[in-house]
C-alpha positions as CSV (number, residue, x, y, z in Angstrom):
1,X,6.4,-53.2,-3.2
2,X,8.1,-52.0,-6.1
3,X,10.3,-49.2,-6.2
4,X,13.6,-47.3,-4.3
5,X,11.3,-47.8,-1.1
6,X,11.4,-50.9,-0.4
7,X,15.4,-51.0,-0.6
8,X,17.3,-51.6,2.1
9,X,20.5,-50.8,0.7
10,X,22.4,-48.5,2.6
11,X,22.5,-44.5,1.4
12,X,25.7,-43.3,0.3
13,X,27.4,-40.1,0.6
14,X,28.5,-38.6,-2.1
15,X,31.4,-37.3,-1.0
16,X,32.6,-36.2,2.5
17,X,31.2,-33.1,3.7
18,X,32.4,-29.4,3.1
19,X,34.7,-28.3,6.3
20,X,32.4,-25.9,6.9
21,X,29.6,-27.9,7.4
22,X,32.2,-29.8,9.7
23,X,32.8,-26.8,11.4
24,X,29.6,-25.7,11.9
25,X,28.6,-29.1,13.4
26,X,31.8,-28.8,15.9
27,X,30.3,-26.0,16.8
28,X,26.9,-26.5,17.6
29,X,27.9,-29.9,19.4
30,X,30.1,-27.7,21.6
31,X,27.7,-24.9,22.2
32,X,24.9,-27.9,23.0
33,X,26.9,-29.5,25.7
34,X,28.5,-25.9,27.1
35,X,24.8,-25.3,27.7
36,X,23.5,-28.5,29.4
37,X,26.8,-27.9,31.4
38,X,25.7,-24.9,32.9
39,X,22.1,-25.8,32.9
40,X,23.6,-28.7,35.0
41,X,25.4,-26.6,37.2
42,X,22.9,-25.4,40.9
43,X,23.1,-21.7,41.0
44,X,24.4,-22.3,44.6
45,X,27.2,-24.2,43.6
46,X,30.2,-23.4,45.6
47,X,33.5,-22.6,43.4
48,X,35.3,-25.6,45.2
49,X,35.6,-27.2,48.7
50,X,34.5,-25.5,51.6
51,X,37.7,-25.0,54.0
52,X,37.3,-26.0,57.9
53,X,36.3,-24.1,60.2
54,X,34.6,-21.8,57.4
55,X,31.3,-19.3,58.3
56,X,28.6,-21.5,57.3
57,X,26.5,-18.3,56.3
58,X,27.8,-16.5,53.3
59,X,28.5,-12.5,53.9
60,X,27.3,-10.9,50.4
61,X,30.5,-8.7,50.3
62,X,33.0,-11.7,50.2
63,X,31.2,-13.9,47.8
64,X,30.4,-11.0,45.4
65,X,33.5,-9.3,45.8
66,X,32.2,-6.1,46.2
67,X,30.5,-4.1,49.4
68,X,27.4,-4.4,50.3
69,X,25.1,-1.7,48.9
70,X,24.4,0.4,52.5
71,X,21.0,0.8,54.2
72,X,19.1,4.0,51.8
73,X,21.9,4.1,49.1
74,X,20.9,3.4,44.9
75,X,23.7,2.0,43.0
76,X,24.3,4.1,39.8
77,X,26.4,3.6,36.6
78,X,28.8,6.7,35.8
79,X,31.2,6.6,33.1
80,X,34.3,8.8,33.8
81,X,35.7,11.2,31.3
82,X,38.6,9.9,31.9
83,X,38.7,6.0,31.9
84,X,42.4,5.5,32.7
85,X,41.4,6.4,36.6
86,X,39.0,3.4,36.6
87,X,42.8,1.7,37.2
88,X,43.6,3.3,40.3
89,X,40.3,2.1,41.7
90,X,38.6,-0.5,43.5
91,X,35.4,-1.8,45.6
92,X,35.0,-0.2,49.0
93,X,37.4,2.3,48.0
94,X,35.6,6.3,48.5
95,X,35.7,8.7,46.5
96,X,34.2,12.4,45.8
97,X,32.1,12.1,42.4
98,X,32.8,16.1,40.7
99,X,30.7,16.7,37.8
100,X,31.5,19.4,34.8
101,X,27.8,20.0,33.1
102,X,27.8,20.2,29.2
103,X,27.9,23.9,28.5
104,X,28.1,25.1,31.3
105,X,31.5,26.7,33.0
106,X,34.5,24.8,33.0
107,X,34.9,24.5,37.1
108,X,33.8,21.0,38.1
109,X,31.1,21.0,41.0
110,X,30.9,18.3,43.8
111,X,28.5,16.2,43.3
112,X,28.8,13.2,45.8
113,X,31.3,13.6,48.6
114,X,32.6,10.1,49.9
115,X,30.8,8.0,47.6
116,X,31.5,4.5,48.4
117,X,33.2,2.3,44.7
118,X,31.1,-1.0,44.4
119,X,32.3,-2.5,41.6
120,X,35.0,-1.0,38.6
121,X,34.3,-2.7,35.2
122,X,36.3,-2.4,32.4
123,X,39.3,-1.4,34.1
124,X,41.5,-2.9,31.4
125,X,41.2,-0.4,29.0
126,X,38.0,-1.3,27.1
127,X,37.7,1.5,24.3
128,X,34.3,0.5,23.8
129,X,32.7,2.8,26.2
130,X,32.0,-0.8,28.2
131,X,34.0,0.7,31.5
132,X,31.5,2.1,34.3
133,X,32.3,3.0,37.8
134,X,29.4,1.7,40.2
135,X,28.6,4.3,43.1
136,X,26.6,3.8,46.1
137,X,24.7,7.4,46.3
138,X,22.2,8.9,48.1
139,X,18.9,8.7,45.8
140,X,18.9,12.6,45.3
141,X,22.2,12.6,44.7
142,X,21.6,9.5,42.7
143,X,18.9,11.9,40.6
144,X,21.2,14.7,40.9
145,X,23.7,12.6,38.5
146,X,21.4,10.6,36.1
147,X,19.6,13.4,35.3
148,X,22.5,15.7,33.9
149,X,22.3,16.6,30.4
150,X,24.1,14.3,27.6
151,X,27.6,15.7,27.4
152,X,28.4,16.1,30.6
153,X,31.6,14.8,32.3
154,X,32.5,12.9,35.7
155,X,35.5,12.6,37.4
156,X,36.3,11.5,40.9
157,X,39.0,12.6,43.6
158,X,40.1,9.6,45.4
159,X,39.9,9.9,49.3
160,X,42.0,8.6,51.6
């Protein structure tokens, strides 16, 4: 038994590690434990104590935020030519979708009237092309607006 393995000196460092590799190390430590956290977490976890006197059956529009999708409506994605209005809007709010078609005459046509707002994202001002307006539409009208070609433009008209 001869040799460097049958040592049992300690091993020794020779020096203290780089800060990055310190870094790194923070960071995977904190990435390991944010996951089991949320792997913890039940998915039906309520954000914090139920009040008394509280329904005991959830309705989907309050826990969500936004309206229910109605009875034979699609919910589709449209990206506004103009994502300041995304501002002035929110869930449950209706408004008239108008669509100007890429090449085509400069007069906007309706496309959706009373189309009921789900869900506004990227409201802030995200200049990545992130921002959306979520619709409730009819599915022809639903085809009607997904199948434009590239280029075209939405706007909306806010109803009262």
């Amino acid at each position: 038994m001869a040799g460097a393995e049958s040592t049992l000196r300690p091993v020794r460092w020779r020096g203290l590690p780089r800060r990055r590799t310190l870094i790194r190390v923070t960071l995977v430590a904190v990435l390991l434990g944010l996951a089991a956290a949320v792997l913890q977490t039940p998915a039906g976890c309520p954000p914090g104590p139920t009040p008394a006197g509280a329904p005991t059956t959830p309705d989907p529009a309050r826990t969500t935020g936004s309206p229910a999708l109605p009875a034979g409506a699609v919910g589709v994605p449209i990206r506004l030519a103009e994502p300041a209005a995304l501002a002035v809007l929110r869930p449950g709010a209706r408004v008239d979708l108008l669509v100007v078609p890429a090449g085509g005459s400069p007069d906007p046509s309706l496309l959706a009237p009373r189309a009921l707002v789900l869900d506004v994202v990227g409201a802030a001002g995200a200049v990545d092309g992130s921002s959306a307006l979520y619709l409730a539409l009819p599915p022809e009208q639903a085809r009607r607006a997904v199948g434009l070609p590239e280029g075209s433009r939405f706007a909306v008209v806010v109803r009262g």
